[in-house]
Backbone as CSV, one residue per row, in Angstrom:
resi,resn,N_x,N_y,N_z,CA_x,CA_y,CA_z,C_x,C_y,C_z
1,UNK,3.383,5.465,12.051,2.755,5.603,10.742,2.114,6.980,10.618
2,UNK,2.519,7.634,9.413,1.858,9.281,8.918,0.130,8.734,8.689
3,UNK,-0.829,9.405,9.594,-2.145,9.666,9.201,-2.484,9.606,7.880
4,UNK,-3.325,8.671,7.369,-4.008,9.236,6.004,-4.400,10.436,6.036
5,UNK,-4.170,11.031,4.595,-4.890,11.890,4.688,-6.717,11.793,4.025
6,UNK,-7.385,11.309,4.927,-8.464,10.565,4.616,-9.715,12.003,3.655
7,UNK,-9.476,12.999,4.086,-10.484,14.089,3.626,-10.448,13.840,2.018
8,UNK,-8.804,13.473,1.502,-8.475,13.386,0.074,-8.605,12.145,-0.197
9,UNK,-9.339,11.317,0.068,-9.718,9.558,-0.213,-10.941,9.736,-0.447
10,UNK,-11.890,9.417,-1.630,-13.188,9.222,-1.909,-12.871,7.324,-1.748
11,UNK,-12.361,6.823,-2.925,-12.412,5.577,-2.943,-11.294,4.600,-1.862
12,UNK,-11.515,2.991,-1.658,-10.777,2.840,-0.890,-10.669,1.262,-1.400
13,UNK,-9.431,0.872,-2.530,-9.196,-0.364,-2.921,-8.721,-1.305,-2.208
14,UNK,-9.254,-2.584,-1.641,-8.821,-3.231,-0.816,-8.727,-4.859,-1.738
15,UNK,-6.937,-5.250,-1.309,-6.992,-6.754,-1.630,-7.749,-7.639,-1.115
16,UNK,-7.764,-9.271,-0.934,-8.567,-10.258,-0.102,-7.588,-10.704,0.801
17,UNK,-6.355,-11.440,0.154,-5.613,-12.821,0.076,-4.630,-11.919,0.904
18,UNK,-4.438,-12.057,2.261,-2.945,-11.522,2.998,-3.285,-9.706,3.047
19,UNK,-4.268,-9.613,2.764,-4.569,-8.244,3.084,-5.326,-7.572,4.180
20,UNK,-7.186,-8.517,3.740,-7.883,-8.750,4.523,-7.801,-9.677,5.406
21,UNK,-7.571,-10.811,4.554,-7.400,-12.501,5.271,-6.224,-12.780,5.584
22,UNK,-5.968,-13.825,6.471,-4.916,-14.619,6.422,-4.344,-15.215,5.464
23,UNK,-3.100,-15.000,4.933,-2.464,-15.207,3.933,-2.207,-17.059,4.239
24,UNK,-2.293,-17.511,5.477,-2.220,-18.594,6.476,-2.537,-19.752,5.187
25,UNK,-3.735,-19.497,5.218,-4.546,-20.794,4.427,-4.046,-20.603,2.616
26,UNK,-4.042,-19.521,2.135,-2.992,-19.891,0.903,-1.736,-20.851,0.649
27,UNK,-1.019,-20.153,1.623,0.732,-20.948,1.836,0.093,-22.070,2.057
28,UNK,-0.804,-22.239,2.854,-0.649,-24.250,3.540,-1.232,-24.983,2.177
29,UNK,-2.090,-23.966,1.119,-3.129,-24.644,0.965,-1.875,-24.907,-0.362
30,UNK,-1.160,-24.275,-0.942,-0.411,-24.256,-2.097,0.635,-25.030,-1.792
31,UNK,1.297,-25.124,-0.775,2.815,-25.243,-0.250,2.619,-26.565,0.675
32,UNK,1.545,-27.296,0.865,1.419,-28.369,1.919,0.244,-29.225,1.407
33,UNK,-0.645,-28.767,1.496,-1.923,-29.768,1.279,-2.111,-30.190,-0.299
34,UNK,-2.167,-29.512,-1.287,-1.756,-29.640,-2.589,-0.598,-30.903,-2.942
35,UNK,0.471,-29.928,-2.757,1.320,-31.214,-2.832,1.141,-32.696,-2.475
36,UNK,1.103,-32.618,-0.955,0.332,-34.082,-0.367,-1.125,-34.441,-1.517
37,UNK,-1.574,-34.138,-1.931,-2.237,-34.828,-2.597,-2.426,-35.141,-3.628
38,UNK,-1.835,-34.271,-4.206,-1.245,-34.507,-5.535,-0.118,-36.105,-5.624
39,UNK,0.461,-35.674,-4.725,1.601,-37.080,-4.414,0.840,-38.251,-4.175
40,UNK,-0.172,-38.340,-3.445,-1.580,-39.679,-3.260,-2.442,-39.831,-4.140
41,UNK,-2.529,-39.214,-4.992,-3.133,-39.001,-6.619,-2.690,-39.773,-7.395
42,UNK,-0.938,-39.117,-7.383,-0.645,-40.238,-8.650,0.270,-41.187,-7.660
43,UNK,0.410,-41.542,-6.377,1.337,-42.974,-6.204,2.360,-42.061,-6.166
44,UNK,3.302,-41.087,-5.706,4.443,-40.762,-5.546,4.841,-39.966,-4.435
45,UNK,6.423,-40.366,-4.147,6.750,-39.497,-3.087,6.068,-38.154,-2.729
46,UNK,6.064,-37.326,-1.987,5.572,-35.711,-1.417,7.121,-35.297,-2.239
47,UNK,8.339,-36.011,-2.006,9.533,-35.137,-2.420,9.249,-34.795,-4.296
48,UNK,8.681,-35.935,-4.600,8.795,-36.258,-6.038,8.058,-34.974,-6.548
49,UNK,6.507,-35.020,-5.639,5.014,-34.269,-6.194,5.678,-32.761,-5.979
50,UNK,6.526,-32.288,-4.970,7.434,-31.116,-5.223,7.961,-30.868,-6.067
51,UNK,8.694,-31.882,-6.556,9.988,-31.358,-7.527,9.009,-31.129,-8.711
52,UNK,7.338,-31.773,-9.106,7.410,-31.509,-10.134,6.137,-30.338,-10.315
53,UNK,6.023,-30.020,-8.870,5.203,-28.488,-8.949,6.013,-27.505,-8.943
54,UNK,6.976,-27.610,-8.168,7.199,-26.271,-7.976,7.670,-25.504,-9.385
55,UNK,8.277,-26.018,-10.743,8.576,-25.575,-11.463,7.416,-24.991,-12.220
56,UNK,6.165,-25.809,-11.720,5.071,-25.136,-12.361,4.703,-24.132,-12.009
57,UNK,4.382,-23.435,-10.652,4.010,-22.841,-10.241,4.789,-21.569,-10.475
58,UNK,6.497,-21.700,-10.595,7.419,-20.841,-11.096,6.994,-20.232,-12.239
59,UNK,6.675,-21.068,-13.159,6.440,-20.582,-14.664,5.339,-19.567,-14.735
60,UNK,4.290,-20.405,-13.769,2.930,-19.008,-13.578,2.882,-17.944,-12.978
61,UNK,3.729,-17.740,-11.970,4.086,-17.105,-10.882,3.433,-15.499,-11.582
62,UNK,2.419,-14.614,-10.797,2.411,-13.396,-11.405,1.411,-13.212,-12.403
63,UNK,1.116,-14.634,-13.060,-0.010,-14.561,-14.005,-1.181,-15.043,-14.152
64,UNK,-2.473,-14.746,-14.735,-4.025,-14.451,-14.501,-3.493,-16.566,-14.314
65,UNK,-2.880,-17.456,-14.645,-3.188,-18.888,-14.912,-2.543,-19.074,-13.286
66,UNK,-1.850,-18.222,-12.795,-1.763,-18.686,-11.233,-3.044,-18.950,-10.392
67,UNK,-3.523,-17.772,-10.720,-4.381,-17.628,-9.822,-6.050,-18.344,-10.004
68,UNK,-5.806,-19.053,-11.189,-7.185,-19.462,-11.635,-7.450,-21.664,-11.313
69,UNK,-8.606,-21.307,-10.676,-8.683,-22.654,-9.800,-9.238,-23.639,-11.439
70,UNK,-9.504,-23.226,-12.279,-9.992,-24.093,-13.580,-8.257,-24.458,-14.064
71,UNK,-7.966,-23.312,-14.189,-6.299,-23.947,-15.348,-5.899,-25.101,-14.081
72,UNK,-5.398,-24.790,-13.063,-4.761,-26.179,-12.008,-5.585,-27.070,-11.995
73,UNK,-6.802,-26.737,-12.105,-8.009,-28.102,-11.836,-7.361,-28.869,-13.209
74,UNK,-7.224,-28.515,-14.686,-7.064,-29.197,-15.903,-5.373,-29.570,-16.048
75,UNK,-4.647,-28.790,-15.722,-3.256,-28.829,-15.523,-2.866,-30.782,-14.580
76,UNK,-3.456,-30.154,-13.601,-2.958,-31.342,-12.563,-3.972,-32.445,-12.506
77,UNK,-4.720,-31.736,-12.819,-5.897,-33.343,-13.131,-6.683,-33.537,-11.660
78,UNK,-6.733,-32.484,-10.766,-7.456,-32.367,-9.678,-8.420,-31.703,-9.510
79,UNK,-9.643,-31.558,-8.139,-10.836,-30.195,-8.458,-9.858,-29.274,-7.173
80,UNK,-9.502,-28.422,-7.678,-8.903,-27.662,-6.852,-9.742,-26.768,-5.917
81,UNK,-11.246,-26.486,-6.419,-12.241,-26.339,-5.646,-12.404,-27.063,-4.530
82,UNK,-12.379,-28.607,-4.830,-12.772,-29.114,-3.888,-11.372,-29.714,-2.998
83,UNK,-10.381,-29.545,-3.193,-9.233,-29.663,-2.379,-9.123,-28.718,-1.516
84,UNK,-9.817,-27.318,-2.226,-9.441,-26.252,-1.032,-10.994,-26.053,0.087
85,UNK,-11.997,-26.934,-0.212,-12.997,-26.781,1.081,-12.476,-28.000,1.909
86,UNK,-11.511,-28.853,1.424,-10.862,-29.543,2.480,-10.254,-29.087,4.080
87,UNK,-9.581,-27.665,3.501,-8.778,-27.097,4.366,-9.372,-25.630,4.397
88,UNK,-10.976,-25.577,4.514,-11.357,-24.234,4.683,-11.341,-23.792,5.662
89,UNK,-11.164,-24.530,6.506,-11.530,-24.043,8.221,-10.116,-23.034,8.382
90,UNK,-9.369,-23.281,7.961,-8.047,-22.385,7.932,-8.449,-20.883,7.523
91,UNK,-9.293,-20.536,6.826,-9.742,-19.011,6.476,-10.243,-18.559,7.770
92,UNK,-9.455,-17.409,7.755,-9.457,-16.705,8.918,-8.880,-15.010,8.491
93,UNK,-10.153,-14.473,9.115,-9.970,-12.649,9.208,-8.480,-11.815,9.722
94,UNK,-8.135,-11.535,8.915,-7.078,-10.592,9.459,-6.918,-9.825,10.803
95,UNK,-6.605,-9.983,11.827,-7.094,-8.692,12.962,-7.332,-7.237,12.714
96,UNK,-8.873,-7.251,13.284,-9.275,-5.800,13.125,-9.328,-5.441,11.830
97,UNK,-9.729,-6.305,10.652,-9.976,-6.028,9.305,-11.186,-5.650,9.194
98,UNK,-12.257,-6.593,9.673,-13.805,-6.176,9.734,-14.176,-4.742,10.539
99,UNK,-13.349,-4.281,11.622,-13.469,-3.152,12.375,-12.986,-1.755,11.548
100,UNK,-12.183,-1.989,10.603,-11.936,-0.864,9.635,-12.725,-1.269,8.364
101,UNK,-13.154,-2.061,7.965,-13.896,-1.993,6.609,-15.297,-1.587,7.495
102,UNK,-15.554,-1.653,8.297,-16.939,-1.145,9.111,-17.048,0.217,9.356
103,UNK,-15.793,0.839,9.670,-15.418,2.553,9.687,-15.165,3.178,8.460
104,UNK,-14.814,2.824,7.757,-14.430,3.769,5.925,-15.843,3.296,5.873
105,UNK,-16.860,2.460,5.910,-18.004,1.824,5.513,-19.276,3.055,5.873
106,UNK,-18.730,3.399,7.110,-20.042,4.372,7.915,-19.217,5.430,7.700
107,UNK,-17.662,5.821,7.030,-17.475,7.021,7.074,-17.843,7.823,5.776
108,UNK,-18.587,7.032,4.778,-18.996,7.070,3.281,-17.895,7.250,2.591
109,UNK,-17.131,6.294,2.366,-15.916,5.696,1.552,-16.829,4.925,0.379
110,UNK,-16.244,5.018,-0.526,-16.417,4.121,-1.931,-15.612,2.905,-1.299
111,UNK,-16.252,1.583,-1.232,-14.883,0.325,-0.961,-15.221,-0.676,-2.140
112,UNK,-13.959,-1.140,-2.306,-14.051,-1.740,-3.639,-12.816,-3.275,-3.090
113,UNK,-13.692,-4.411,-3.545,-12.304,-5.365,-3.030,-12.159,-5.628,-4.834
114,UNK,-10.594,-5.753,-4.719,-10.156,-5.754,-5.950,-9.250,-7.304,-5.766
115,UNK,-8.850,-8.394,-6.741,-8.429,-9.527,-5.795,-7.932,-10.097,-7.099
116,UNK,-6.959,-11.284,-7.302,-6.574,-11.800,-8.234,-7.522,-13.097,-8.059
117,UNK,-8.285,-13.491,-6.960,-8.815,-14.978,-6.696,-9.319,-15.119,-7.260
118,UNK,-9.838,-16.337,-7.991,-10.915,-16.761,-9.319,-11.885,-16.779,-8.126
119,UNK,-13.623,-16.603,-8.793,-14.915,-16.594,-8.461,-14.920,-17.754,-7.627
120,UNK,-14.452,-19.007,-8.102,-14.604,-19.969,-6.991,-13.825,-19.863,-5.851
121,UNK,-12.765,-19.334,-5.605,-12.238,-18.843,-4.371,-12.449,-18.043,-3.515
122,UNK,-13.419,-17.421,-4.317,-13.559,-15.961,-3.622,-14.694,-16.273,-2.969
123,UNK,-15.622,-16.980,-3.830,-17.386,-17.564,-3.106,-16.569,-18.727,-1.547
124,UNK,-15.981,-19.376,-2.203,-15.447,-20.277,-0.889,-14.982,-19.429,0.260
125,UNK,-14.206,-18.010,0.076,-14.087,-17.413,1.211,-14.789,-16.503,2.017
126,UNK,-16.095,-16.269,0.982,-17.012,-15.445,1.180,-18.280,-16.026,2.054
127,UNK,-18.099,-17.450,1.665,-19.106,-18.085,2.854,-18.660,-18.657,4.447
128,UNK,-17.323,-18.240,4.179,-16.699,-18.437,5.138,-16.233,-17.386,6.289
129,UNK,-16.277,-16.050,5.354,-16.157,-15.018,6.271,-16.958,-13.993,5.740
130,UNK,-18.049,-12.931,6.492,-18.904,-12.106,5.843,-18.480,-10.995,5.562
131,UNK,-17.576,-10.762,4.127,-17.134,-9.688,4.111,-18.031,-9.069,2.973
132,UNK,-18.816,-9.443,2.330,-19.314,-8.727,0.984,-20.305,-7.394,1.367
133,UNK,-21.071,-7.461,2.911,-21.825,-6.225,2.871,-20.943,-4.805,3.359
134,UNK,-19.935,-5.163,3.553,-18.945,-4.247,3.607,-18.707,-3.588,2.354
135,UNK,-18.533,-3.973,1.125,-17.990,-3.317,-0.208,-19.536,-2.870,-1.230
136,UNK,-18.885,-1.931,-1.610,-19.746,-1.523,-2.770,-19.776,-2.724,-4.226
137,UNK,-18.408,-2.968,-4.429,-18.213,-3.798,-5.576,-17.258,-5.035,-4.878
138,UNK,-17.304,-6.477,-5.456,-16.384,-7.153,-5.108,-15.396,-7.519,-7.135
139,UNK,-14.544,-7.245,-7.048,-13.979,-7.082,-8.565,-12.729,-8.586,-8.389
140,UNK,-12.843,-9.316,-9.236,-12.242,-10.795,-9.926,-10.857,-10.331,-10.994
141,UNK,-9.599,-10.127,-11.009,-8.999,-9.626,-12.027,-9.471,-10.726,-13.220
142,UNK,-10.146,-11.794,-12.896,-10.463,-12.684,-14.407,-11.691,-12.092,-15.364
143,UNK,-12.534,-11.448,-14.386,-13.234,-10.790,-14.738,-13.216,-9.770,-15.839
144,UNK,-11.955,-9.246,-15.651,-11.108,-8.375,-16.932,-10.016,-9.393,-17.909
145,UNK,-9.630,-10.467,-17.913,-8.758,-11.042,-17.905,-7.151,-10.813,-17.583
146,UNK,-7.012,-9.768,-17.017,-5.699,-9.776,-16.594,-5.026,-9.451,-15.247
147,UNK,-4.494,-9.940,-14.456,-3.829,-9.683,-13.036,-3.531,-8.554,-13.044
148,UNK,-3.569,-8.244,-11.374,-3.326,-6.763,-10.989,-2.046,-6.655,-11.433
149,UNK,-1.328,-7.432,-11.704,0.313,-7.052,-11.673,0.380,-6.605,-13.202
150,UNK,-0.587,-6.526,-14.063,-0.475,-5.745,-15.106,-1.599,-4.629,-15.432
151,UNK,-0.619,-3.574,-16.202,-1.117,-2.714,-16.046,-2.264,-2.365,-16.479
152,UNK,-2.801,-3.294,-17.710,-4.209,-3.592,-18.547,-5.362,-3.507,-17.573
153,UNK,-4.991,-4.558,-16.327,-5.674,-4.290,-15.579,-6.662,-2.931,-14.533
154,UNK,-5.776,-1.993,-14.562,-6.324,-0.826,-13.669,-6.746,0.018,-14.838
155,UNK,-6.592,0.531,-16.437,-7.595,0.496,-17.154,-8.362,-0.041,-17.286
156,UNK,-8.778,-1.175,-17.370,-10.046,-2.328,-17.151,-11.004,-1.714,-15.979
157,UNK,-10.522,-1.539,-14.867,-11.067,-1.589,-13.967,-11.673,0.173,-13.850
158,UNK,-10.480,1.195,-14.467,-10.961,2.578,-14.601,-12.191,2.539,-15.541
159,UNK,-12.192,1.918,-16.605,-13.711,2.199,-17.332,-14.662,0.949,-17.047
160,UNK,-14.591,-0.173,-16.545,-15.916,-0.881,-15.415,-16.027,0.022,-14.216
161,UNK,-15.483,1.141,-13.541,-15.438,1.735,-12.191,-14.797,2.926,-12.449
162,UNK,-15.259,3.643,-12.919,-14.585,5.632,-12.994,-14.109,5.462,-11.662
163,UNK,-13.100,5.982,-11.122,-12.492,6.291,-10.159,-11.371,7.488,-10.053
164,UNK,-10.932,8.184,-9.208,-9.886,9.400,-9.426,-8.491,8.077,-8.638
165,UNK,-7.831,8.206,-9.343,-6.492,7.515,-8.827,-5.602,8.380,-7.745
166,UNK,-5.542,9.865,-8.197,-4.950,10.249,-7.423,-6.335,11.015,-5.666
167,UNK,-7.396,10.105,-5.898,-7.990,10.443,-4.152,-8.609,8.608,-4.363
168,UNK,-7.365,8.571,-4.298,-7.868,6.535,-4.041,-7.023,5.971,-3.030
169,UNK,-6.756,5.404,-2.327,-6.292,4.114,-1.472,-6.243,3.075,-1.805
170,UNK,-5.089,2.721,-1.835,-5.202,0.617,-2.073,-4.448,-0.362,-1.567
171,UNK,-4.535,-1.114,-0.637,-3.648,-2.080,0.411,-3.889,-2.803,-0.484
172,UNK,-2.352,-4.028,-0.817,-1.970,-5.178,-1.058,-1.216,-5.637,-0.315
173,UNK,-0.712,-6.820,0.069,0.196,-7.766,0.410,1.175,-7.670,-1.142
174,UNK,0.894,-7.962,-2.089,2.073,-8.366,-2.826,2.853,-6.463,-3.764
175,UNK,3.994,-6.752,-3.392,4.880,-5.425,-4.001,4.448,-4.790,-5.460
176,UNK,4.894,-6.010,-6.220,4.678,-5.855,-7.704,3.710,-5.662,-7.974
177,UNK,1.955,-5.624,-7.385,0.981,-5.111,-7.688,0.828,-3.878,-7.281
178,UNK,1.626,-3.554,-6.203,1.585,-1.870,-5.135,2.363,-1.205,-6.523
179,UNK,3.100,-1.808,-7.179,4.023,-0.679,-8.173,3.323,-0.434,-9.313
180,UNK,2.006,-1.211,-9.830,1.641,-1.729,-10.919,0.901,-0.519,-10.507
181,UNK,0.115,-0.034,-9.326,-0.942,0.729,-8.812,-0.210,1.907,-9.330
182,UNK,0.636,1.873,-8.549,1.897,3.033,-8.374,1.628,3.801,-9.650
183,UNK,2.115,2.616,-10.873,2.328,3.263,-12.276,1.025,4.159,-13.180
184,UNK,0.464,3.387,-12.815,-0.885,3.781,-13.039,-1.912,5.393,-12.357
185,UNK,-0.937,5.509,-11.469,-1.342,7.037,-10.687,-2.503,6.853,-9.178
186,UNK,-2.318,5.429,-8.488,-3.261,5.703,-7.028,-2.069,6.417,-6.601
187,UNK,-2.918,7.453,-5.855,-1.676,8.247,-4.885,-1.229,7.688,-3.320
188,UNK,-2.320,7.106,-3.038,-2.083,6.526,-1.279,-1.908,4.592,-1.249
189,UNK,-0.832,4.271,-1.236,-0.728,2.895,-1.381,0.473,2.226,-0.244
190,UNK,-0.289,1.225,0.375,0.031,0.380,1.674,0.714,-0.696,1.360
191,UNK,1.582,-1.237,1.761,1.570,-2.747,1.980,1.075,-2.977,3.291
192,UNK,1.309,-4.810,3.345,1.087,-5.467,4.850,2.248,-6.082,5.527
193,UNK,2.608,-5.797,6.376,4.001,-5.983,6.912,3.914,-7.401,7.279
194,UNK,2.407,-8.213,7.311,2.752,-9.554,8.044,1.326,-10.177,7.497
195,UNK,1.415,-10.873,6.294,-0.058,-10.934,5.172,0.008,-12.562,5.825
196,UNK,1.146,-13.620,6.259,0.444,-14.740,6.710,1.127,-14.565,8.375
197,UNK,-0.182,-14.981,8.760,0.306,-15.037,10.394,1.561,-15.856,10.867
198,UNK,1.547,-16.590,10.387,2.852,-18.123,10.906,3.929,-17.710,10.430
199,UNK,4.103,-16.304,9.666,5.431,-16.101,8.798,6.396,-14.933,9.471
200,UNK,5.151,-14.384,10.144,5.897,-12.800,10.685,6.191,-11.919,9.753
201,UNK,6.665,-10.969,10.334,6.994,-9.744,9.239,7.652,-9.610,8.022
202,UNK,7.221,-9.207,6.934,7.996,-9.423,6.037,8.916,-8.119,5.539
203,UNK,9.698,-7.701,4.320,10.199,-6.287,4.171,9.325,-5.662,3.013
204,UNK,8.665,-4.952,2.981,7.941,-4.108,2.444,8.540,-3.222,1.867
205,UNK,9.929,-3.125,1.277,10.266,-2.199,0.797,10.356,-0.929,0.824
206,UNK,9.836,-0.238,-0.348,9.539,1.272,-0.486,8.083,1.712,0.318
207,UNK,7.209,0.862,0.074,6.266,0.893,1.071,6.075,1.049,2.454
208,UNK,4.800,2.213,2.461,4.569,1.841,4.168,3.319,0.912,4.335
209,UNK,3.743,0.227,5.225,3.613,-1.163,5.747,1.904,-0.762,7.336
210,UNK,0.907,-1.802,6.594,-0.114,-1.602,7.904,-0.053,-2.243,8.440
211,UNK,0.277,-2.954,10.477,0.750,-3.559,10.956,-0.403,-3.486,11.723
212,UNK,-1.503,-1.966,12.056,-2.430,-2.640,12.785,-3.558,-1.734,11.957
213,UNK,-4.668,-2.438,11.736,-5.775,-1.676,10.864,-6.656,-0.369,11.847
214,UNK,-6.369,-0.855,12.890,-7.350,0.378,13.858,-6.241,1.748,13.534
215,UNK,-5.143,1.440,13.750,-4.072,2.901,13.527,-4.249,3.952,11.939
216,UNK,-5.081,2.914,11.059,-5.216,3.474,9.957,-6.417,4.817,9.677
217,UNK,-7.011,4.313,11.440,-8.603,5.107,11.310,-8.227,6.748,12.302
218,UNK,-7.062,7.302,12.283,-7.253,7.838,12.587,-7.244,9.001,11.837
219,UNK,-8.029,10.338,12.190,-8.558,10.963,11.200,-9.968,10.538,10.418
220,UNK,-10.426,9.595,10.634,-11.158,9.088,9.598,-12.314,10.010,9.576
């Protein structure tokens, strides 16, 4: 991996979900535990409670109603809050995530977590892992109403947060938000080569890919 060039980084945008964290407890929590209970909810197969999420989740896929624990709570008729402190123990720190948000932290970096998770997800992961005295700002895309994957969004976020795009940094796990950045003018932008642990590496495309967060500090 080419050195940042960190001298030209004031700010430093960081995702939550498969960036910082284990992407681990999403997949199980969307793709396994959900389902199962949804299926014991209403009396039906796990095959059945599939066939009739997954088309839902298709339809949202990408948009501010994916990611928001109120629309599924009213949608499915569940507290999706409280389905996911079922399976909180699954939140778990990325390796060596806290050891680099601790170095840009003391190296006087602007850090900013930027995240699609609704407020209740984010408080559930926040008491679960201490990442908030690390950041200057913690930013909700509901907060603006629109997902990183559109572009409304990083105007939103340029006049709540002046920032220079081109001396910014910003790791995501997901592509289509790295391009959304892209379009918008951050000049230094990462993916994560392996955002849930149980999945292994994924292809990152056009992107370069952070595989270990200590390799990122050099130069710092």
């Amino acid at each position: 991996m080419i050195p940042l060039p960190w001298p030209r980084i004031d700010t430093v945008l960081l995702d939550m979900d498969g960036t910082l964290l284990d992407l681990h407890f999403d997949n199980h929590f969307w793709l396994e535990h959900l389902p199962q209970r949804y299926a014991e909810h209403h009396g039906i197969s796990r095959a059945l409670a599939d066939a009739e999420l997954q088309p839902l989740f298709r339809q949202h896929a990408g948009q501010l109603n994916w990611y928001c624990t109120d629309f599924w709570s009213r949608e499915l008729g569940l507290s999706i809050r409280e389905l996911k402190r079922e399976v909180a123990d699954l939140i778990a720190l990325r390796p060596d995530a806290d050891t680099f948000l601790a170095a840009i932290r003391s190296a006087g970096k602007r850090v900013v977590m930027i995240t699609n998770a609704h407020r209740d997800s984010l408080s559930l992961k926040l008491e679960r892992i201490e990442l908030a005295p690390y950041f200057d700002r913690l930013i909700s895309s509901h907060d603006y109403g629109f997902p990183k994957e559109d572009g409304q969004f990083w105007f939103a976020l340029q006049q709540d947060l002046p920032f220079d795009p081109a001396r910014s940094l910003f790791i995501d796990d997901n592509l289509p938000i790295l391009r959304s950045a892209r379009q918008f003018g951050v000049a230094h932008l990462l993916a994560v080569s392996e955002p849930d642990s149980r999945k292994g590496a994924k292809d990152t495309e056009e992107f370069t890919a952070v595989q270990d967060y200590r390799a990122l500090l050099q130069g710092l």
